[in-house]
C-alpha positions in Angstrom: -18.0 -31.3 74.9 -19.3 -29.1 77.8 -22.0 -31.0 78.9 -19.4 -33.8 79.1 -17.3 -31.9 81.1 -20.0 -30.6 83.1 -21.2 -34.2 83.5 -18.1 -35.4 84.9 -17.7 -32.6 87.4 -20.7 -32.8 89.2 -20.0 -36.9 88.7 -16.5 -36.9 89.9 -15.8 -34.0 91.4 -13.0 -33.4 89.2 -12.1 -32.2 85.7 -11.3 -34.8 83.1 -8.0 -33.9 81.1 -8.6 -35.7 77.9 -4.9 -35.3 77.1 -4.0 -38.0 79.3 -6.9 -40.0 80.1 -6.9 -43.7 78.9 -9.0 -45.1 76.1 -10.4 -47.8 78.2 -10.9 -45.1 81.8 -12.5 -43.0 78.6 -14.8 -45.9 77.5 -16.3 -46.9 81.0 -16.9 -42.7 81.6 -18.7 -42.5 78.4 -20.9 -45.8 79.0 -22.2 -43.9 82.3 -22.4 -41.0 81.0 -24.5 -42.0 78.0 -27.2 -43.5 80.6 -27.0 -40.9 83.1 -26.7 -37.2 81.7 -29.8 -35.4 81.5 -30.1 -31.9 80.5 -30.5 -28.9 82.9 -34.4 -28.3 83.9 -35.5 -24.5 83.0 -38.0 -22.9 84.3 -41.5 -24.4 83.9 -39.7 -27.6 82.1 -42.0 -30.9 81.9 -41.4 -34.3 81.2 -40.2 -33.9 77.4 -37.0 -32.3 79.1 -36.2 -35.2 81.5 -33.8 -36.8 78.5 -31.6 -35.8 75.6 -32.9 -36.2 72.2 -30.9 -39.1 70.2 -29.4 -36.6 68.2 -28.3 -34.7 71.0 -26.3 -37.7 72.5 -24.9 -38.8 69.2 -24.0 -35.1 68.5 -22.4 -34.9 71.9 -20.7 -38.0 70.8 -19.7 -36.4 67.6 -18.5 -33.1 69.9 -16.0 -35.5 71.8 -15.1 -37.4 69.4 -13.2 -33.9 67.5 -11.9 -32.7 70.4 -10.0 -35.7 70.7 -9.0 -35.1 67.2 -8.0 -31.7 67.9 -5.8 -32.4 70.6 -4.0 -35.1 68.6 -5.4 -37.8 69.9 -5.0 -40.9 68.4 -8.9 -42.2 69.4 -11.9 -43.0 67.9 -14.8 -43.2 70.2 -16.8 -43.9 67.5 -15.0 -46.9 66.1 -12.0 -48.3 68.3 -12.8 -51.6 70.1 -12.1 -49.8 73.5 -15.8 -48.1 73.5 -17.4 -51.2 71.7 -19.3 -51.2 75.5 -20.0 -47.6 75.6 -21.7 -47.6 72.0 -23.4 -50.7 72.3 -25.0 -48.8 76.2 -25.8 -45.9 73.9 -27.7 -47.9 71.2 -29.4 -50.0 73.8 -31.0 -46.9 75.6 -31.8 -45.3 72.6 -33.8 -48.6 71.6 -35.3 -49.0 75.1 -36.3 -45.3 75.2 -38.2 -45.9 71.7 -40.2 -49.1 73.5 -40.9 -47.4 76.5 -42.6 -44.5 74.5 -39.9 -41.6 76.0 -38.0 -41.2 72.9 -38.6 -37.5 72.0 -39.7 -36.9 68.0 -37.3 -34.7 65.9 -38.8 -31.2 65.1 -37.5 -30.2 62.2 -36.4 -26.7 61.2 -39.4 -24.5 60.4 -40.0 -24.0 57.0 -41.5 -20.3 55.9 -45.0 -20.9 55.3 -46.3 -19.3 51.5 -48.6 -16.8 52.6 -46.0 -15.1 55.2 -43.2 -15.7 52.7 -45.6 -13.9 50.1 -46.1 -10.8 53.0 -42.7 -10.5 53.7 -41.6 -10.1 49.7 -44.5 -7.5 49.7 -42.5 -5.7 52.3 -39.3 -5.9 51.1 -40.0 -4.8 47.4 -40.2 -1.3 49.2 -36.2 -1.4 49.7 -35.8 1.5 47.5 -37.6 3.8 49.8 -36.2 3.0 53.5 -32.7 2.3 54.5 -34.2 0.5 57.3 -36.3 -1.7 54.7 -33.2 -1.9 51.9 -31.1 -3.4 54.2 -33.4 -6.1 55.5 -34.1 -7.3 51.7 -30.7 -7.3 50.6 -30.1 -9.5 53.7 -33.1 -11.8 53.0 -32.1 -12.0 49.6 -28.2 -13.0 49.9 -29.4 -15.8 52.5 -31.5 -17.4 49.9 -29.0 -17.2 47.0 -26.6 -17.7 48.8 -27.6 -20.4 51.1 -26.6 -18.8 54.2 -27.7 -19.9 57.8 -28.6 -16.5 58.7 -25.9 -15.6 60.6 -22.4 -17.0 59.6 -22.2 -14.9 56.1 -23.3 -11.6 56.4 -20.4 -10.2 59.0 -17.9 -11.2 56.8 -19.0 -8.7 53.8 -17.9 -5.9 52.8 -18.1 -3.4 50.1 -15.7 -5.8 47.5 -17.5 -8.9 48.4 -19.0 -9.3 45.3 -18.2 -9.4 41.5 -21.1 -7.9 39.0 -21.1 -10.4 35.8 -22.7 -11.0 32.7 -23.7 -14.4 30.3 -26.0 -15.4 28.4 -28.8 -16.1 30.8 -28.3 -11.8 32.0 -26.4 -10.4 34.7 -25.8 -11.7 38.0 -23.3 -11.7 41.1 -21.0 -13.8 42.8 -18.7 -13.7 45.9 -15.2 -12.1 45.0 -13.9 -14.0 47.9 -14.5 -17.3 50.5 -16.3 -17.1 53.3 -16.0 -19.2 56.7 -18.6 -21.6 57.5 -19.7 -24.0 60.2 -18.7 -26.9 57.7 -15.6 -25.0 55.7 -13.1 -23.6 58.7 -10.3 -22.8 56.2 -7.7 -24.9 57.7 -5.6 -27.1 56.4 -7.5 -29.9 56.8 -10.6 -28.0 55.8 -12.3 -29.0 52.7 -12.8 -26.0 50.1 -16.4 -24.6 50.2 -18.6 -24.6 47.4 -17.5 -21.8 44.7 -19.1 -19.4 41.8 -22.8 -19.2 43.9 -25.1 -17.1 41.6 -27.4 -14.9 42.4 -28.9 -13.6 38.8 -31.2 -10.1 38.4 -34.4 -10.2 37.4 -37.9 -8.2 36.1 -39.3 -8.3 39.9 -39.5 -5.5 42.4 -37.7 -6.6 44.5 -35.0 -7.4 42.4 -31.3 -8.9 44.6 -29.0 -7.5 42.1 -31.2 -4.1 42.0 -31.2 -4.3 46.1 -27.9 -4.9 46.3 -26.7 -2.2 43.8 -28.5 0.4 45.9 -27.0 -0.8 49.0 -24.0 -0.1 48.0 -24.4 2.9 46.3 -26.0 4.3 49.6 -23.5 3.3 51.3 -20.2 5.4 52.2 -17.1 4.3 50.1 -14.7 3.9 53.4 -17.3 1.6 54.8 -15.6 -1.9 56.1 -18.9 -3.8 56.4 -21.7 -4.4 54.0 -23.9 -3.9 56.5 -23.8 -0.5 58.9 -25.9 1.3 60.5 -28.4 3.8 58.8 -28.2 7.5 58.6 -31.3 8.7 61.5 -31.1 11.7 58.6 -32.2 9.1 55.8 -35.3 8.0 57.4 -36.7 11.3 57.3 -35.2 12.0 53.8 -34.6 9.5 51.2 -33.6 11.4 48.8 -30.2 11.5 50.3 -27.4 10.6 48.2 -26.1 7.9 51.7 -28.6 6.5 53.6 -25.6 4.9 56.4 -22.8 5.4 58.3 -19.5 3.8 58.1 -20.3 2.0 61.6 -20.7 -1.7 61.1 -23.8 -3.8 62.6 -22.3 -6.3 65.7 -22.8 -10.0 64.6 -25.3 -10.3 67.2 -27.6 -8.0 65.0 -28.2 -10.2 62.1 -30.5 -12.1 64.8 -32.7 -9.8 64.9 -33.2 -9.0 60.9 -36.3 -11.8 60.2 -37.7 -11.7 63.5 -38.0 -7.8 62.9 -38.8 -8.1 58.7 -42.2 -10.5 60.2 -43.1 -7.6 62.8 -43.2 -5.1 59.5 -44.5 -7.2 57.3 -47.2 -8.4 59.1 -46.6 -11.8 59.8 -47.6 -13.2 63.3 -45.3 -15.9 63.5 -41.7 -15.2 64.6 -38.8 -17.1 62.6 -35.5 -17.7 63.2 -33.2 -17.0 60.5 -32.2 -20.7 59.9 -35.7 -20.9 59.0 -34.4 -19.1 55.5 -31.8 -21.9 54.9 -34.6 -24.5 55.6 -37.1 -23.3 53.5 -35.0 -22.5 50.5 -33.5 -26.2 50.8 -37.1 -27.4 51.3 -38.5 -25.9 48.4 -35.2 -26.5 45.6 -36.0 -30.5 46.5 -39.9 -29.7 46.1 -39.0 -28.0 42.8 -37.3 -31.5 41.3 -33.5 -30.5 41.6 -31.0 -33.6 42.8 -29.3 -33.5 45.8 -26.2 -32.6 44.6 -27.2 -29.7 42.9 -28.5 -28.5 46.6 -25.5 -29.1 48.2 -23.7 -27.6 45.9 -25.6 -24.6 47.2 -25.7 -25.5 50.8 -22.2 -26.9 51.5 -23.2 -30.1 53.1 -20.8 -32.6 52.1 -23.1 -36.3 51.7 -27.3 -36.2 51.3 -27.6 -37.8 54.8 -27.1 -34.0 56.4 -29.6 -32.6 53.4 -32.1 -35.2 54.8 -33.2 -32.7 57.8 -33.6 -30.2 55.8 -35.3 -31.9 52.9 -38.6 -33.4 54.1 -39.5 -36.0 51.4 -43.0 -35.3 51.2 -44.2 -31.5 50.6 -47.2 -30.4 52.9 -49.9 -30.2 50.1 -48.9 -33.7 49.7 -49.4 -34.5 53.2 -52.8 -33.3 52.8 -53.6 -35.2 49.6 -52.4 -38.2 51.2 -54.7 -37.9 53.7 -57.4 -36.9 51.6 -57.0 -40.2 49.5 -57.2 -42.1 52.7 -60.5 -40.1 53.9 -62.0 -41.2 50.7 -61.9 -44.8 51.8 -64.9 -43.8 54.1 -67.3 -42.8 51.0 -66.1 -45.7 48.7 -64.4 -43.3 46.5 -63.0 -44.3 43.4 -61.0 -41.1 42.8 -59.7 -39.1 45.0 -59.3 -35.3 45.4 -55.2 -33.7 44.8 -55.0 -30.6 46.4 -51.7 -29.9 44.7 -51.8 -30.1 41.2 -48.1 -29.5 40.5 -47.6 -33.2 42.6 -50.9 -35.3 41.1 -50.4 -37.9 38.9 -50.8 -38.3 35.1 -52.0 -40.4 33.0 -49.5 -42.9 31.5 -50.1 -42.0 27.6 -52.0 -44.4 25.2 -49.3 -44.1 22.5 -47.0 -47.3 22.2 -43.4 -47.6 21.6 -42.9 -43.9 21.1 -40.3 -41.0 22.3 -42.2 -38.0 23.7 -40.5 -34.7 24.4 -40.9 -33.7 27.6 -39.2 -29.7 28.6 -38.7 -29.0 32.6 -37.6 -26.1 33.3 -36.6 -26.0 37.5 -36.2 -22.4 38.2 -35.3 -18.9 37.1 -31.6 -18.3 34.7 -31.7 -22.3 34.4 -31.6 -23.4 30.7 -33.9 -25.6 30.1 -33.5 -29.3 29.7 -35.0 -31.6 27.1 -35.4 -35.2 28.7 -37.4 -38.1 26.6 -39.9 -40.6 28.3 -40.6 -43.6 26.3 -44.2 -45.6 27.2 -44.6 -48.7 26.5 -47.9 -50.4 27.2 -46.5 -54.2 26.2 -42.9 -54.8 24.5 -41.6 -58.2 24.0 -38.3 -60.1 22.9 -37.1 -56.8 21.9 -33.2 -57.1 20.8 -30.4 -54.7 22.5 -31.2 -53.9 26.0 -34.5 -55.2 26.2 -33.3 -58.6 25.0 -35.5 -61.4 25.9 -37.2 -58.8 28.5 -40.9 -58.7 28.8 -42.2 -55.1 30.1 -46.0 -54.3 31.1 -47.3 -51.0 31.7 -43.9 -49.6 32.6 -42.2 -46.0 32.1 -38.9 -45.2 31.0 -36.8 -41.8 31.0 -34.2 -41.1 29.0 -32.2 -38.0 29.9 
């Protein structure tokens, strides 16, 4: 909504009140502006910075769009036949921009790569014997179970956040209370956020119910925040019974916490801490669960939001794909699957027969027995099937 406001300033030379401004005087500004704004140049900018991305327009869009909401509005830039023009300008430049070749690609959210993931759990397993190191793992570790982007959760905890619980799969935690999020706001129009996250112990080192156990028993009993500054004492000594103060961390620090955990652990490239959220979303699809089960997780409300987060096709598949393709070159009849988890197997010989099949999708999960039924050639079979003719064809039962 800035940059619209900005736009019109330095287009106008006056502020737009949106309280009072028509839907049709609206619609004509927004066809102009949708053509025309540009964003700022930096320093050193090139050519990729000469336009706004299309999800920058439609999210600017989007921004309007609430603020008219907000204000009680009753408009819908989106849908009302008074910016029928303005849209139809949007999708035309959007479409023109894509011919011309000046449509800039989406970069996706970065997603954690394996070997710096594997360096930073090396460094964090050592929570028991730093404050410094303690508090960065019990922060890594909530954002994963908890699906945090990085820096929205972790403020609003303190020492009665959680709730320590036992079933049948062992003992885990939960939050004792709801947080705010970008997507749940709490008002009374706001939809409830996901409820009863887990986060279950386990046999590892670097255990989250273990790190945040010790957390909290280092951590002074009239604390108001989870998260406080460490005891200068306690890095010289851990063998003191509190390793912090009662002094909370500023929001602003939780920015710092990955950026600093790939400095320690050795990991050369810098993340951001949405880079968490990413890669946790990126690797529950690559592990086979549904969409709704990661929302449930995540908070987004439909799988079209999930989508930028979930890339449909896993890197080591990227690179078998291409390796299939580079066999084309030798006349290969087989080609070479670097990820084994992802290759394809053979459709069994047996005919007409139910084969168990157990998946288990990750850690405190029971598992689940499905049934795949092969068929190599079934014909005028009665029930379902009836006067069907399947060849070659798979079916799973759940």
């Amino acid at each position: 909504m800035k940059i619209f406001q900005d736009w019109n300033m330095e287009t106008y030379g006056e502020y737009l009140d949106t309280h009072i401004v028509s839907a049709v005087s609206l619609g004509e500004i927004l066809m102009k502006f949708y053509c025309e704004a540009v964003p700022q140049k930096k320093a050193g900018g090139n050519a990729s910075t000469d336009v706004y991305h299309k999800n920058s327009l439609i999210n600017i869009r989007g921004a309007i769009n609430r603020h008219l909401q907000d204000i009680n509005r009753n408009i819908d830039i989106v849908r009302d036949k008074e910016f029928k023009m303005a849209n139809r300008a949007l999708d035309g430049l959007l479409k023109e921009r894509m011919r011309s070749g000046t449509s800039l690609p989406t970069n996706h959210k970065e997603i954690i790569e394996p070997a710096d993931l594997q360096k930073m759990f090396t460094y964090l397993k050592k929570g028991s014997s730093s404050p410094v190191i303690l508090r960065h793992a019990v922060w890594f570790l909530t954002s994963i179970h908890f699906l945090s982007r990085g820096l929205e959760l972790h403020h609003q905890l303190n020492l009665k956040s959680f709730e320590f619980k036992n079933d049948e799969n062992g003992e885990y935690v939960t939050l004792s209370h709801d947080t705010q999020q970008k997507n749940f706001q709490g008002g009374i129009r706001s939809a409830e956020a996901p409820s009863d996250k887990r986060m279950y112990a386990d046999d590892t080192e670097c255990c989250p119910v273990k790190m945040l156990k010790l957390l909290l028993e280092k951590t002074p009993s009239d604390a108001t925040s989870l998260f406080n500054q460490y005891d200068k004492a306690a890095l010289a000594n851990s063998e003191r019974a509190v390793w912090f103060t009662s002094k909370p961390l500023s929001k602003r620090t939780f920015q710092n916490f990955l950026p600093e955990i790939c400095k320690n652990a050795g990991v050369e490239k810098r993340y951001t801490p949405h880079c968490i959220r990413a890669t946790t979303i990126q690797h529950l699809n690559d592990s086979g669960w549904e969409a709704r089960h990661i929302m449930f997780l995540s908070g987004h409300r439909n799988e079209s939001s999930l989508r930028s987060y979930s890339r449909t096709v896993s890197t080591s598949q990227k690179r078998a794909i291409s390796t299939t393709l580079s066999s084309l070159k030798t006349q290969t009849s087989s080609a070479t699957m670097c990820d084994a988890q992802h290759a394809v197997v053979p459709r069994p010989a047996i005919q007409n027969e139910l084969i168990p099949v157990e998946t288990t999708t990750a850690t405190s999960v029971s598992s689940q027995m499905s049934y795949q039924l092969s068929m190599q050639s079934v014909t005028q079979t009665p029930g379902f099937f009836a006067s069907s003719t399947f060849t070659n064809c798979n079916f799973h039962f759940k």
